[in-house]
N, C-alpha and C positions, 0 to 999 in steps of 0.2 A: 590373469589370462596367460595360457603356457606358448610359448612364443611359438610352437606351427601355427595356431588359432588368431595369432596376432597377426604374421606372415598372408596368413590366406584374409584376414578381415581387411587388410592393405589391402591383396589385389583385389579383391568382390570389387573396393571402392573403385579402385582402376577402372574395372568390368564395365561399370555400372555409369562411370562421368561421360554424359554426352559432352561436357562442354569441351570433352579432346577430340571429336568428332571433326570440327571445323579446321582445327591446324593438323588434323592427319589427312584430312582432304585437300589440302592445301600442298602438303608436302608431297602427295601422291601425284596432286601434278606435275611439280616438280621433274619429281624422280621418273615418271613415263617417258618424258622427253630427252630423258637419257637410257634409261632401259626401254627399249624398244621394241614390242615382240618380235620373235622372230630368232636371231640366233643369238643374239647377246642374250636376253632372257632365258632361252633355251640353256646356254651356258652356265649361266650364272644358277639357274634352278637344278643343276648339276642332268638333265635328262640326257647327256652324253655316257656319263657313267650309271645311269638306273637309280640314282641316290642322292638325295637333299644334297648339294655341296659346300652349306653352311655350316653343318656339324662336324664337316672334315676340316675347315680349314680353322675353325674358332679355336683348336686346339693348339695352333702355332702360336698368333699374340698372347692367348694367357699364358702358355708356358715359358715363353720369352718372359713374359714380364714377372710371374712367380722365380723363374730363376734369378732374376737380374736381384732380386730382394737378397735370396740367398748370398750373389755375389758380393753384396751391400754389407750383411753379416759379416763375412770372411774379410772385409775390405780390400776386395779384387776392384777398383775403381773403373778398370779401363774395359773390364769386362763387364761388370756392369750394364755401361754406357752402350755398349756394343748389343747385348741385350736389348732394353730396350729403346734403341734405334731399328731391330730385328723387330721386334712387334708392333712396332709401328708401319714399316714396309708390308708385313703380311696383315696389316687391321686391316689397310685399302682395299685389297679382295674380300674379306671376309664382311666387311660390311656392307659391298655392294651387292655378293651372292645373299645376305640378310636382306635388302631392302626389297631384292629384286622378288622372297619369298611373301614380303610382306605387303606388297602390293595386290598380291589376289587374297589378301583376307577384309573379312568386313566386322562390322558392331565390337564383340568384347574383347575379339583377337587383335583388330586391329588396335583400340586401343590401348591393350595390354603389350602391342610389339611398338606403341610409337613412345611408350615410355622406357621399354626395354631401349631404344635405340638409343633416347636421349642419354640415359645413363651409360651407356658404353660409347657415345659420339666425347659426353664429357670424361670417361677417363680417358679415350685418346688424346683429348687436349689436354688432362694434365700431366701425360708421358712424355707428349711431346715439351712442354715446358721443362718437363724433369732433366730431357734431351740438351735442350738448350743450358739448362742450368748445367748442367755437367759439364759440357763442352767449356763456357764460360769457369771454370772452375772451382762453381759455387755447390759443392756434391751434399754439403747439406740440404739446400734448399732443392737439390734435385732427389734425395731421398725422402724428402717429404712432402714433393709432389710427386712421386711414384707410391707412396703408401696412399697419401689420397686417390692416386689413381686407382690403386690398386680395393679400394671401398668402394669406386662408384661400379669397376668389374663384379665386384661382387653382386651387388644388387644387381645389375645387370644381367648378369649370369642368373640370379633364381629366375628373375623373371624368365629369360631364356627357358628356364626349366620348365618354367611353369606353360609355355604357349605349347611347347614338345610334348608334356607328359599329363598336364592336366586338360589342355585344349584341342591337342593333336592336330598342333600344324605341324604338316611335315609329313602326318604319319599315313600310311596306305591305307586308304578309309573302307577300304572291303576287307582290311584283315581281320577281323572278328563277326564275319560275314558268314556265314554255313552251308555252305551247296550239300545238297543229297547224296552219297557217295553210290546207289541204286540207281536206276532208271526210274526216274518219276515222272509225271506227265505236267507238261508245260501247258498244252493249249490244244483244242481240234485241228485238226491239216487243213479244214476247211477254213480257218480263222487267222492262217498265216496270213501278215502283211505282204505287199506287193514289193515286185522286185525295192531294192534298195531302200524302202519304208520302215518307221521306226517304230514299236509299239512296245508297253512292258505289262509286264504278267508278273505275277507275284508264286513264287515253287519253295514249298514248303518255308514260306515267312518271308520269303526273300526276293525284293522285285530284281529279274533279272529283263534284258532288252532283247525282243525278236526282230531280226530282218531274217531278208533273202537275199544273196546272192551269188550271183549267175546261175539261178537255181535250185540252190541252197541254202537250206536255214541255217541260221547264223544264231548262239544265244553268249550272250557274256553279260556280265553284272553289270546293273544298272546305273549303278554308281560310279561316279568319277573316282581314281585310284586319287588324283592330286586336289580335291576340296570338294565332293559328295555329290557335284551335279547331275543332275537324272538326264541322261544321256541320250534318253530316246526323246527329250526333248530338241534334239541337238539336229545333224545334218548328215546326209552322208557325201562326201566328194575325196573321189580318186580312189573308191574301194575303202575310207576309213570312214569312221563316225569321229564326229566333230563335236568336241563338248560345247554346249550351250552358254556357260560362263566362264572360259578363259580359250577357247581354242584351242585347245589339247586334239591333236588326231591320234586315234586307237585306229591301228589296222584290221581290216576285218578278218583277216587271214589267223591269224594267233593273238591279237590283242595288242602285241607289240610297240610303242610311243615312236609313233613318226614325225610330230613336231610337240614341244613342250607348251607350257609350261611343266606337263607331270613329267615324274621322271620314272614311276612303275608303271608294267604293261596290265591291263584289264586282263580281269579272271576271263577265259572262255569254257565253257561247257559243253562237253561230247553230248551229238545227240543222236539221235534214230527217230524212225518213223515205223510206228506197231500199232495196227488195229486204228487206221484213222487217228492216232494222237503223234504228237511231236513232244517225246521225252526225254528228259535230258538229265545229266548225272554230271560228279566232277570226282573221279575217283584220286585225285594226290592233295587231300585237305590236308591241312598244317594243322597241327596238333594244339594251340590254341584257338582253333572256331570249336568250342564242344557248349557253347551258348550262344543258340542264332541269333542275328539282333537282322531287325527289316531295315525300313527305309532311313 
């Protein structure tokens, strides 16, 4: 067996073990009573800057800790040690902005992220040891707890990979979505929902969400930008709609993220009112939607 075929027949298994279901349930409570909705989650799900802010910060500890190897080569000791003491101080963010992502996943993602976590919770601890051994003066025995540490990042890291590129957590789940770049027809005017009311409609393959308000039809994708929930099952208070599974408020106004978890604003679509219909178009598509996919 050619080892991608090996790699992927490991995670299926992952995928697939309820029996990790129980201790990622467990650790979920945990970690809620300290990420808390609200602005620490909001923070941590990076919805200040528009962007996961776990894929910005994972780039600090591995690079510390790939460099400190290097330094190990050259036998720079003290720099090293300095190294990875450096990725040890930037792990603490970077795996709380992790956990805080992986609390809104469920079934294969989750867990596929509560194994990803163990193996990068245990290279912290074998860096940290490496730390200690260092300091104590013992740079063997800290070189070859940094190389261990440095195989459990590894694993770590595919799996990382794999939740980003093969599962798509993380990723804006209306981007391979295809609005109509024409005026196409959503629905009859006679069939619009009532002021601040939610309902969705499907426009060429694609269920997108109608309201009104103050007057005015409102249409944006139906889909949650931060984990796929159908929106028009959700709420509307203060002018935004409310996702149904995590809280997310999208403004009704441009789409915009007024409280997280998401950290991308909701597609909205230009519309008009011709001949009794309410049609609507999205004329700045991104050049990978050229394959709709629906719900």
């Amino acid at each position: 067996m050619r080892t991608p075929r090996l790699l992927e027949s490991l995670v299926d298994r992952i995928e697939g073990n309820a029996a990790l279901d129980a201790p990622a349930s467990a650790l979920s409570g945990v970690l809620r009573k300290v990420i808390r909705p609200g602005a620490v989650e909001d923070t941590l799900s990076g919805t200040p800057i528009g962007h996961p802010l776990h894929p910005l910060l994972v780039a600090v500890p591995i690079g510390a800790w790939s460099s400190s190897l290097l330094l190990d080569a050259v036998g720079d000791e003290e720099g090293a040690r300095r190294l990875v003491g450096l990725g040890l101080v930037s792990a603490l963010p970077t795996a709380a902005s992790g956990a805080s992502d992986w609390l809104s996943t469920e079934g294969a993602e989750k867990r596929v992220g509560l194994v990803h976590a163990l193996f990068n919770y245990g290279a912290i601890g074998m860096y940290a040891a490496s730390w200690f051994a260092r300091r104590a003066g013992r740079r063997g025995t800290g070189i070859g707890c940094s190389l261990a540490g440095a195989s459990l990042l590894s694993a770590g890291g595919y799996l990382g990979g794999h939740l980003a590129y093969a599962q798509g957590v993380g990723v804006d789940t209306t981007a391979f979505q295809q609005y109509p770049a024409d005026w196409t027809d959503a629905l009859a005017v006679d069939d619009l929902p009532g002021e601040d009311a939610l309902t969705s409609v499907q426009v060429a393959g694609v269920p997108v969400l109608v309201t009104v308000r103050a007057g005015r039809p409102v249409v944006m994708a139906d889909r949650c930008t931060h984990r796929g929930a159908p929106l028009h099952e959700g709420s509307v208070v203060d002018g935004c709609v409310v996702c149904p599974w995590h809280d997310s408020a999208f403004s009704l106004d441009d789409g915009s993220v007024q409280s997280g978890p998401a950290n991308r604003p909701q597609p909205l679509l230009e519309t008009r009112l011709h001949e009794g219909r309410l049609q609507v178009r999205r004329a700045d598509e991104r050049s990978l939607r050229t394959n709709p996919t629906g719900t």
